[in-house]
N, C-alpha and C positions, 0 to 999 in steps of 0.2 A: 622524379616522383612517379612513382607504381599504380597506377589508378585504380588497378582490380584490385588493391589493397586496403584502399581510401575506405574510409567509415567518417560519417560526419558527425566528428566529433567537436566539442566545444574550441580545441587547439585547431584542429583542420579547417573548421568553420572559419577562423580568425585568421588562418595564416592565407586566407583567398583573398584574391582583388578587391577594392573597397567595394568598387560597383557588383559584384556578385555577391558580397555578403549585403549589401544592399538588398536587392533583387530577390535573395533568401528569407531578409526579414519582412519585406514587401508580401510575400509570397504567404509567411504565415501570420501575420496581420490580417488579410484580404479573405485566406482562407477560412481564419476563426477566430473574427475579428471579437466576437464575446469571450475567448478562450474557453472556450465549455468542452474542445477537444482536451485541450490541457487538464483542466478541471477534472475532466470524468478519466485521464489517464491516471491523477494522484489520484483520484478514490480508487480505483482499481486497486492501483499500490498500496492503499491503506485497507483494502477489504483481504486480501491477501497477508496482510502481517498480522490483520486482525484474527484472522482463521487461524494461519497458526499459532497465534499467540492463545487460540482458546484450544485448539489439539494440545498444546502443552499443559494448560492450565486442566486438562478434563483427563488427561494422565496424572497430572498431580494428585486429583481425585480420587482415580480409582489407584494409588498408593496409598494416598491418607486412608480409605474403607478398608484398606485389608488390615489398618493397625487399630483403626478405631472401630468401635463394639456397633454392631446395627443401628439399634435405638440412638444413638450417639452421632451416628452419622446422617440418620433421619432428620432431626431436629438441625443440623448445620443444613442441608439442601434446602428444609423451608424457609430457615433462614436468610439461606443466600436469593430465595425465589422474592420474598418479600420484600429484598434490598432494591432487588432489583423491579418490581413494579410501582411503575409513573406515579406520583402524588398528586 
């Protein structure tokens, strides 16, 4: 086994000594024992697909204005603005 190779991955993790994978989950237990490390690395991950997923959607946008007539695309943005404020 190649150790400057080794990445800890979910197979790597597994295929170690019971007492070191012990000692692993010890380690991130104790360190964030609320998981709020964790937590705050999936919202990362979801603020990140959220972004592009609105870069796409605000392309979309500026495709759909160039077919549909000004006035026309006025009235869909207040629309969309209105959808989108809290009740």
């Amino acid at each position: 086994m190649k150790l400057y190779n080794w990445k800890p991955t979910a197979e790597n993790i597994n295929n170690l000594p019971e007492k070191i994978r012990d000692y692993i989950k010890e380690l991130g237990t104790t360190s964030d024992p609320a998981g709020i490390i964790q937590d705050n690395a999936c919202l990362l991950e979801n603020v990140k697909a959220l972004t592009r997923k609105c870069k796409i959607l605000k392309l979309r946008i500026d495709l759909m204005s160039f077919f549909v007539p000004a006035d026309k695309m006025e009235k869909i943005e207040k629309d969309a603005e209105k959808a989108q404020t809290p009740r």
